[in-house]
C-alpha positions in Angstrom: 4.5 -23.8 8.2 5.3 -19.9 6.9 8.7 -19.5 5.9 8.6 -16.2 7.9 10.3 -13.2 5.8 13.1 -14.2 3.8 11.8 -11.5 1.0 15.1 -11.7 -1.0 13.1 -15.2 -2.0 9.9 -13.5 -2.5 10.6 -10.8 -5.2 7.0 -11.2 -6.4 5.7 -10.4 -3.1 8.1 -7.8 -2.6 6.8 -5.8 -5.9 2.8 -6.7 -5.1 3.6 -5.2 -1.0 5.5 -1.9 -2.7 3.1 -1.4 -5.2 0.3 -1.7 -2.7 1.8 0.8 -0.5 2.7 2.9 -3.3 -0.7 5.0 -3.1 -0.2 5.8 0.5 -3.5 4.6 1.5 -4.5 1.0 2.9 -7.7 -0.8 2.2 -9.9 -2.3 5.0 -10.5 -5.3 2.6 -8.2 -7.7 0.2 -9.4 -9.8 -2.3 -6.0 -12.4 -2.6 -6.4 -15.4 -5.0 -4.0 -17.4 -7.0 -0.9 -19.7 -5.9 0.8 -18.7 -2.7 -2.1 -16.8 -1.3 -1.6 -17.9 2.6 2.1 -16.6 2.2 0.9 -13.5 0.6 -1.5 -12.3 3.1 1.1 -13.2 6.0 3.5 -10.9 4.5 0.9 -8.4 3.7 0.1 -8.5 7.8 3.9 -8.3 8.2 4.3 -5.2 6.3 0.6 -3.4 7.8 2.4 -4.0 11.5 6.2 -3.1 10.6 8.0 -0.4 11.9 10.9 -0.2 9.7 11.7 1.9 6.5 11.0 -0.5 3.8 7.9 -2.4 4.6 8.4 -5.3 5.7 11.8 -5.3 6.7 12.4 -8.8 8.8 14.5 -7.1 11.1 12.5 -4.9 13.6 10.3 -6.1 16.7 7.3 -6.6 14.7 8.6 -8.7 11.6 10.3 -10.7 14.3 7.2 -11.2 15.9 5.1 -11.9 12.5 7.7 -14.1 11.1 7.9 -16.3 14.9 3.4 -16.7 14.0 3.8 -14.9 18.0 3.0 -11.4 16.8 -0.2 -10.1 18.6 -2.2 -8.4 16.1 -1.9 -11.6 13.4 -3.7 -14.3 13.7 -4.0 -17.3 10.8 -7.2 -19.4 10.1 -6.9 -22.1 8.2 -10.0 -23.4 6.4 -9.7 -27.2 5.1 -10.5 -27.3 1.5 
């Protein structure tokens, strides 16, 4: 189960997500690999579909939404390894 968006747990997240959106631009691909991959890429979604100030915030309708797994535009698939 995601642990929705409790960032002030996920520092390393935080820094990869502002770093990414540092540039300005986002990519139509992501190559994610290492430990905590699945919770990476959730919170990546999070912050691509946020509508706050500081990306993603956990507070508006969207974060709600992403951190509820009810948000429209994410979707998980989970592949058995």
């Amino acid at each position: 189960m995601w642990s929705g968006l409790n960032m002030s747990e996920k520092t390393g997240n935080r820094e990869r997500l502002s770093r990414l959106f540092a540039g300005g631009r986002v990519f139509h691909a992501y190559v994610i690999t290492g430990p905590g991959r699945t919770e990476f890429a959730r919170d990546l979604a999070a912050a691509l579909v946020c509508s706050g100030e500081r990306k993603p915030c956990g507070s508006c309708s969207h974060c709600k939404k992403a951190g509820l797994n009810i948000h429209p535009d994410i979707s998980t698939i989970t592949i058995a390894e």
